[in-house]
C-alpha positions in Angstrom: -0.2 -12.4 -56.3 0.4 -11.8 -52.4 -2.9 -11.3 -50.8 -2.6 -9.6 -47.4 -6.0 -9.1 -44.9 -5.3 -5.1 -44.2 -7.6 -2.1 -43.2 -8.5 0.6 -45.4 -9.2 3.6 -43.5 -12.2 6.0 -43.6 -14.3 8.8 -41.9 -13.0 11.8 -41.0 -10.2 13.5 -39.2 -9.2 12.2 -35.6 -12.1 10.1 -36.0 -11.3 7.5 -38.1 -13.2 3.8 -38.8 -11.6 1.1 -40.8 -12.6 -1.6 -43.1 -11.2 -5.0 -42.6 -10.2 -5.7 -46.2 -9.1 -8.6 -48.4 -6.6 -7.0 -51.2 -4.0 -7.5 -53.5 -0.3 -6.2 -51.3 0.1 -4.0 -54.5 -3.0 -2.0 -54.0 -3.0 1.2 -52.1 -4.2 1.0 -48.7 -7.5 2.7 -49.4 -8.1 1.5 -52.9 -8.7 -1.3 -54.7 -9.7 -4.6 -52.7 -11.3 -7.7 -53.6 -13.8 -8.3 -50.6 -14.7 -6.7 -47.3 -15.2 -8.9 -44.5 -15.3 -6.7 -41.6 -15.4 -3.0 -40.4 -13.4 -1.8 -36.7 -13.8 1.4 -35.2 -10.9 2.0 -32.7 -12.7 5.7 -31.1 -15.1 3.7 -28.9 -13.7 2.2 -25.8 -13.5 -1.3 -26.2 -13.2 -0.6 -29.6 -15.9 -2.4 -32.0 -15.0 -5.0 -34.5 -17.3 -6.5 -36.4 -16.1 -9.3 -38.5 -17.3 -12.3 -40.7 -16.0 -15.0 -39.0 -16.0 -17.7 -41.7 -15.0 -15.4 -44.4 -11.4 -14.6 -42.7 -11.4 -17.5 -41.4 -11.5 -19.1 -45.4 -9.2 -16.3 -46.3 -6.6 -17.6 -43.7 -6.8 -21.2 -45.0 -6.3 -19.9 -48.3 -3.4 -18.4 -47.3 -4.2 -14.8 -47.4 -1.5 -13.1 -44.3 -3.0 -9.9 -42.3 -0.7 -7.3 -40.9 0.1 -6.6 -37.9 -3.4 -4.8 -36.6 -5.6 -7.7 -38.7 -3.4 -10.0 -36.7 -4.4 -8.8 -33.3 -8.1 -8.3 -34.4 -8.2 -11.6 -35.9 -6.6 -12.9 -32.8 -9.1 -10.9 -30.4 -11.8 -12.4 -32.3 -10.8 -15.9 -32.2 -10.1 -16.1 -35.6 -7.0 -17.7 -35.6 -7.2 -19.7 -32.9 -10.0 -21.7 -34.6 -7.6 -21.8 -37.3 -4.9 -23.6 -35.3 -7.5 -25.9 -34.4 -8.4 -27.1 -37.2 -5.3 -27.4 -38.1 -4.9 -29.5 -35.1 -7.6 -31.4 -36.1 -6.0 -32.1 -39.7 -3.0 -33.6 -37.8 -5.0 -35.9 -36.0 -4.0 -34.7 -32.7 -7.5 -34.4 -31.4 -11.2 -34.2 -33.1 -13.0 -31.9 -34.3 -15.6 -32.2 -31.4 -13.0 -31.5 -28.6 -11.6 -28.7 -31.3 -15.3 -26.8 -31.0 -15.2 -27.6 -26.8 -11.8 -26.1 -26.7 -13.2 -23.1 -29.1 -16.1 -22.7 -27.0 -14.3 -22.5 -23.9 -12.2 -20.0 -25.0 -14.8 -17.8 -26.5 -16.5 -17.6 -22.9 -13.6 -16.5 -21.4 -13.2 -13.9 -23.7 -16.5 -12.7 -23.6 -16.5 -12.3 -19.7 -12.9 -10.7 -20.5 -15.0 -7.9 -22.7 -17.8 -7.7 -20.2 -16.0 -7.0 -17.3 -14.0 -4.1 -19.0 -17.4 -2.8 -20.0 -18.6 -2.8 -16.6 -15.2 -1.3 -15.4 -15.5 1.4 -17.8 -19.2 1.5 -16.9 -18.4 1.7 -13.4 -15.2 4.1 -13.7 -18.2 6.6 -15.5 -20.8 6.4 -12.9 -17.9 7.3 -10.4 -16.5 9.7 -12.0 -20.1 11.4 -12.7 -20.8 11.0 -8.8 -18.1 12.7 -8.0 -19.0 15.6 -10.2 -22.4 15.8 -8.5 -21.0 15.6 -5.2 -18.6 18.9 -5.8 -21.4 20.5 -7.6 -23.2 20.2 -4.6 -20.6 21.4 -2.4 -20.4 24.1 -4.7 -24.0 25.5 -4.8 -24.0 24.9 -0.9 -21.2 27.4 -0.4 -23.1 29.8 -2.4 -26.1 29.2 -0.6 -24.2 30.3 2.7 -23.2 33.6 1.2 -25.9 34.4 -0.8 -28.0 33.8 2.8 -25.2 35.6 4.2 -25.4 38.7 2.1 -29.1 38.4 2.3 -29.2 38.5 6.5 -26.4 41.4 6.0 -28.8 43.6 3.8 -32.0 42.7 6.4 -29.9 43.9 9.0 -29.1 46.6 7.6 -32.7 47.7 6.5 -33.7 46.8 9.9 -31.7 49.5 11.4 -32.4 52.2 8.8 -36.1 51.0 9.3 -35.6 52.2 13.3 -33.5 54.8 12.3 -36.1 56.2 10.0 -38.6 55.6 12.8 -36.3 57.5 15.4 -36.1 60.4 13.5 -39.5 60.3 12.4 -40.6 60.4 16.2 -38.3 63.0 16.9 -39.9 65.0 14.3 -43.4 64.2 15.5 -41.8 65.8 19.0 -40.2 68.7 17.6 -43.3 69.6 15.8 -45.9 70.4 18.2 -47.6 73.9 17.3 -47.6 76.8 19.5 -51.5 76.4 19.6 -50.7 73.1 21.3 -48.2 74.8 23.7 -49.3 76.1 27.5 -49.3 79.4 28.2 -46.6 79.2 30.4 -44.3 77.5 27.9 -45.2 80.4 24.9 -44.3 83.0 28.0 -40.5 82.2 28.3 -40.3 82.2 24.6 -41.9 86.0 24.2 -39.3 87.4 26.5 
């Protein structure tokens, strides 16, 4: 029996999780396995893997071999370097205490590797929002100027129907005097 470290897929459509699975290479890819040891979910960005770190690494002693993807995720994780290692260690070509300093070294770099993507990505986000913000801005000031604009335009023009208004209403007011109001020499010309 050919035992092979694979994912199973699962989740829905165009957003799909895996299970890091330890099964049989005659099983079908989403069926029958005989023990989970991890789960990755490639839709985040850096994609999350979480993984039992002694159980693969007991499966590759074993001799279980991962495909392709398990591989790269084992390698990401550190799986099989620790693996070569120990291996290393089995040799005799160094002990097992400069095998865990080597480990540990490595682990540190790739954990500041992972951190400063995050704060890349983090970074690239807050830029990317900024930038946003600062054309929304730009934006709302533009309408600002022609809504102010429109506004000084429609004062303007009720300003000058206001005096308009007020013209006509005093040229009324001077049209309309009464006869009563009239001199006697202004009614005469108008009796003739």
């Amino acid at each position: 029996m050919a035992v092979k470290i694979r994912l199973a897929r699962k989740g829905r459509k165009k957003l799909a999780y895996y299970h890091i699975v330890v099964a049989d290479s005659r099983s079908p890819r989403d069926g029958r396995y005989i023990e989970r040891i991890g789960t990755y979910n490639p839709v985040t960005d850096p994609a999350t893997i979480e993984l039992d770190f002694n159980k693969a690494l007991g499966w590759l002693q074993n001799g279980a071999q991962p495909t392709d993807t398990c591989r790269a995720i084992l390698s990401y994780r550190g799986v099989l370097l620790r693996k070569h290692l120990l291996e290393g260690v089995k040799k005799g070509a160094f002990d097992e205490a400069e095998a865990d300093r080597r480990f540990n070294e490595w682990m540190k770099q790739q954990e500041e590797k992972i951190d400063s993507k995050k704060s890349r990505l983090e970074k690239a986000a807050d830029d990317t929002r900024m930038k946003r913000v600062e054309a929304e801005r730009k934006v709302n000031e533009t309408r600002a100027e022609v809504i102010s604009r429109k506004n000084a335009e429609l004062a303007a023009k009720a300003a000058d129907a206001a005096s308009a208004e007020q013209e006509v209403k005093s040229g009324e007011q001077a049209d309309a005097v009464t006869p009563e109001e009239k001199s006697p020499e202004e009614t005469a010309p108008e009796q003739a």
